[in-house]
N, C-alpha and C positions, 0 to 999 in steps of 0.2 A: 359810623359806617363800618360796615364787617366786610374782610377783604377774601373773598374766594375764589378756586380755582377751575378751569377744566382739568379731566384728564385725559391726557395727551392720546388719539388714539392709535401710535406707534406702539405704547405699551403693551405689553402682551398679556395676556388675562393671569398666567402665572406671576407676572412680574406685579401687579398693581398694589397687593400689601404692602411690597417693598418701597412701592413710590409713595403710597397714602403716609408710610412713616414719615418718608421725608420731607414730603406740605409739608403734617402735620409740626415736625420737628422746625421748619422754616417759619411758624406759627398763623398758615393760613386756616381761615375757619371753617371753610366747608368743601370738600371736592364735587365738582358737576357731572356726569356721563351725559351720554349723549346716544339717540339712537339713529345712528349711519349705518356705519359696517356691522357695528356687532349689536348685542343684547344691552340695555342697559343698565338690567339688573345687575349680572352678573359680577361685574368689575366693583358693584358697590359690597356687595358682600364681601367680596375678600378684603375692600380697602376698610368695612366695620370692622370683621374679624382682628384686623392688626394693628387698629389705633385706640383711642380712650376719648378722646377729647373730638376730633376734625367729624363736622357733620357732613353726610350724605345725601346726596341728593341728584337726581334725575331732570335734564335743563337741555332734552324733553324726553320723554317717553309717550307715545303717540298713543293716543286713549284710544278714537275708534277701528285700532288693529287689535284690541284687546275688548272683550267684556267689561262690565263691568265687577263683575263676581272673580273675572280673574285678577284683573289688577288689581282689586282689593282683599285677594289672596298673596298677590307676590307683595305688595307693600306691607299687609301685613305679618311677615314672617320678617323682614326685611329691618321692619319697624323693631323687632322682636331680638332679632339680633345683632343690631347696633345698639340697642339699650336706649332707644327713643331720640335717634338722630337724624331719623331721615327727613326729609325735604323733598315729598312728592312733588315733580316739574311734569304737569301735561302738555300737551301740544295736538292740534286736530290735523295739522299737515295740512295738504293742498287734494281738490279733488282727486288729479288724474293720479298720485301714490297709492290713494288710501282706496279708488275703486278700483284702479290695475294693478296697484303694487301689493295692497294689502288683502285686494279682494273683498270689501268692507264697505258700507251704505256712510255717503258725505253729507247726506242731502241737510239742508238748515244747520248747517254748523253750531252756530250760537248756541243756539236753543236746543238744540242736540249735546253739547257737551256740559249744558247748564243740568238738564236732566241725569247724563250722567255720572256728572259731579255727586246730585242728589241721593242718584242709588247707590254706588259708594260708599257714601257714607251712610246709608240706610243698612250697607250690609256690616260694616263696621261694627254698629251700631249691637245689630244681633251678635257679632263675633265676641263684643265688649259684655252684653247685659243680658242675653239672651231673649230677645226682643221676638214679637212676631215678626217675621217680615212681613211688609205692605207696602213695598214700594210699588205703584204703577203710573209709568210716567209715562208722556207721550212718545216715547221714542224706548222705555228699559220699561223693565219689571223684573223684581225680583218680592217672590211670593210662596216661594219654596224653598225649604231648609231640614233639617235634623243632624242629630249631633253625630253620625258618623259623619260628615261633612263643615262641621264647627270648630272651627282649632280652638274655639274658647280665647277667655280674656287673658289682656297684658297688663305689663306696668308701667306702658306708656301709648294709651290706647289714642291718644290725640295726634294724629296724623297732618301736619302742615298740607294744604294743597297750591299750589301758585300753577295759575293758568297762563300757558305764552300766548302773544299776539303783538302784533302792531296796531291795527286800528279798532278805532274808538266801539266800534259793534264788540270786539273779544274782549276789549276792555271792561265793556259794561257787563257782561259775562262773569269776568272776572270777579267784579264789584260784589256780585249778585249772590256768588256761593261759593268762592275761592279764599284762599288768606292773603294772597297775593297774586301780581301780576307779573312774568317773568317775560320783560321787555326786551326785544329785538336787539343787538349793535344798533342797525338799522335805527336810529334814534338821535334827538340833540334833545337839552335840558327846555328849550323852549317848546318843542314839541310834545316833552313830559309834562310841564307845566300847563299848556293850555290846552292839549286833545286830550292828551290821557289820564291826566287826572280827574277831572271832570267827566270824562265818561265812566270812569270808575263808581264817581259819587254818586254820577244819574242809575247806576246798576244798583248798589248800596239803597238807596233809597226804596228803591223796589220792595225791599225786604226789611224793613228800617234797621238796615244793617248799620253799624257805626262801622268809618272810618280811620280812625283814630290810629288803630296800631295795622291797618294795612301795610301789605310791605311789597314795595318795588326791588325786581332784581334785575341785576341785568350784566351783560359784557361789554366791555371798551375797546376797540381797536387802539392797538399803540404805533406810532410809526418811533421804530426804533434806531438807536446806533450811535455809540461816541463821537464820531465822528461824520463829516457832512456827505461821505460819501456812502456809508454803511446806512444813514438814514435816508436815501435816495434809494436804495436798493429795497429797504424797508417801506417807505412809502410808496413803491410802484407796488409791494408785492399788495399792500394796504390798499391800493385803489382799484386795483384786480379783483379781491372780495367785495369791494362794495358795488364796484361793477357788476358783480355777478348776481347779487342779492337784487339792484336797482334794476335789473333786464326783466326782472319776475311782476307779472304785472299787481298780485296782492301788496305790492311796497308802494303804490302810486300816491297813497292817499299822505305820505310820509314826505315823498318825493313833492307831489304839489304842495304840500306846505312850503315847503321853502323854494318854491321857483322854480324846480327842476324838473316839469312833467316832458318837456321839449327833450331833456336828456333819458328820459326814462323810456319815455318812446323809441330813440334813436337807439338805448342799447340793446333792447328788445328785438327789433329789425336786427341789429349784429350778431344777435345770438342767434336768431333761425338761421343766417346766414353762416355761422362756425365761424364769424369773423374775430375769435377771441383776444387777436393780439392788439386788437384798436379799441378796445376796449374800456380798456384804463384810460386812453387819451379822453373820453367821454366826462372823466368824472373832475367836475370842478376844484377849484382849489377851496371856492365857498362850501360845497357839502362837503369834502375830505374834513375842514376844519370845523365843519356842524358834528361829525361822528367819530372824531379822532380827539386822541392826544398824543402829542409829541415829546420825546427825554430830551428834547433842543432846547424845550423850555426850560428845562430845571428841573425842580425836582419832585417826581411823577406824582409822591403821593399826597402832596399838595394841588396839583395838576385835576387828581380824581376827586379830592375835598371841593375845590373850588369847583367845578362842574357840577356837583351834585350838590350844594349848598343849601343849607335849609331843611336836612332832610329827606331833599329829593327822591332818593336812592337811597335803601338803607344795605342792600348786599352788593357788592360791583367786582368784576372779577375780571383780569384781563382777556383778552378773545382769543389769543393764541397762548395763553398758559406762559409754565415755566418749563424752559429745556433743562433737559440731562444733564448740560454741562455746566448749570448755573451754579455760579458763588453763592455761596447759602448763605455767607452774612453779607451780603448787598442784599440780597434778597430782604431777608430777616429786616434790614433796616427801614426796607420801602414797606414791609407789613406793616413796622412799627409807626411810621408815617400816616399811612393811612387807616390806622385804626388812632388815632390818638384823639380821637372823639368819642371812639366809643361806648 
């Protein structure tokens, strides 16, 4: 299992070379961005520019606010100058973002982002070999091209793509024309095991795509702190996030697995209401302990082995990163931990 990281978004876009050194120097394998506040190109190029080894990667950059022609121009260049590290993370978001926020057509998601997976890599395809284009697909077309607009081929023209989602619909998605599936926190190893692996396979099949070296990624909540009081503070702040994810009603199908549609409804009602501070009181001690792990236990990177066993999980990253003021060789040690399967 390969152990990767977020990047913090307190970092400043100037500062992120400086921080990709220090993952990389702490020996984590790949750093994630993410698109919230900022771009999430941007922060990866500088964090390529300044390391050698730490792969890159976008966990999410939200496909239908972009083309398809554009996104596989910025990953292309991306790809270009990390010297073939990047780790393309799509993400489809939710409708009312991507028609109010993005300004951008939601409609059939699935099958919408299956397509534009397709042209993607159809334009790839011409950037790599100089192909006709001929993608036309129910929702993209890309059917026009020439070389003032062709940046021409790389030396790492194979572009990883891992698709996010929670349920078993984006999963099969995923199956279908992704390299992997870049799985929610929002998740337990039984719920990997029996939804989403198998929706994967029923996608897979579609295309008689092998299985075999698909790859699951995903983040851990940790409830943290030496001490029993530090890890109280940490697991309220830990059931505030999950709260907040569980009020959203696309998390339900995750939620009713494990019993908890009754609480999933109630934090819902609490959210329209602004009632945030009752919020956490909602979330059981049975889901905290389906989607968490604790440093109460011992010790973490055993904690993530054992969770993900089997393979489960081949990238797992914590979900709040590492702070500023972290000991590099604790750190260093818990890398080496859980990578010692690798």
């Amino acid at each position: 299992m390969y152990i990767d990281t977020p990047l913090r978004e307190q970092v400043p876009l100037a500062g992120v070379g400086a921080e990709a050194v220090r993952l990389e120097r702490i020996g984590f394998d790949a750093l994630w961005s993410v698109e919230t506040r900022h771009d999430p190109f941007f922060p990866l190029l500088q964090a390529a520019l300044a390391t050698d080894r730490l792969r890159v990667g976008t966990n999410i950059a939200v496909a239908f606010a972009r083309t398809p022609f554009s996104m596989a121009h910025s990953a292309w260049d991306l790809q270009a100058a990390s010297r073939g590290r990047l780790l393309l993370g799509l993400g489809t978001q939710v409708r009312p973002h991507v028609e109010r926020r993005f300004s951008a057509e939601f409609d059939h998601p699935a099958a919408r982002v299956v397509d534009y997976i397709d042209c993607l890599r159809a334009v790839w395809n011409t950037f790599q070999t100089g192909a006709r284009p001929d993608h036309e697909g129910r929702f993209y077309r890309f059917t026009l091209i020439n070389d003032f607009f062709n940046p021409g081929p790389i030396d790492h023209p194979d572009i990883p793509v891992y698709l996010a989602g929670v349920n078993p619909r984006m999963a099969a998605a995923a199956g279908e024309v992704a390299d992997g599936f870049s799985v929610h926190p929002m998740h337990s190893p039984e719920y990997l095991r029996e939804v989403v692996r198998p929706a994967i396979a029923e996608g897979a099949r579609k295309r008689g795509r092998p299985v075999q070296d698909f790859t699951l990624v995903t983040s851990c909540f940790v409830v943290r702190g030496a001490t029993e009081s530090e890890r109280r503070r940490s697991e309220r702040a830990v059931r505030r996030q999950i709260a907040f994810y569980a009020s959203t009603p696309g998390y339900r199908t995750f939620l009713e697995f494990h019993g908890e549609l009754d609480a999933a409804k109630r934090l819902s009602a609490l959210m329209r209401e602004r009632r945030l501070d009752e919020m956490p009181d909602v979330v059981s001690d049975a889901l905290l302990s389906a989607v968490a792990v604790s440093e109460a236990d011992g010790d973490l990177g055993k904690s993530l082995r054992d969770r993900y066993a089997g393979n489960l999980v081949r990238r797992v990253a914590l979900y709040d990163g590492v702070p500023p003021e972290a000991d590099e060789q604790r750190w260093r040690t818990f890398v080496r931990s859980v990578k010692s399967n690798v």
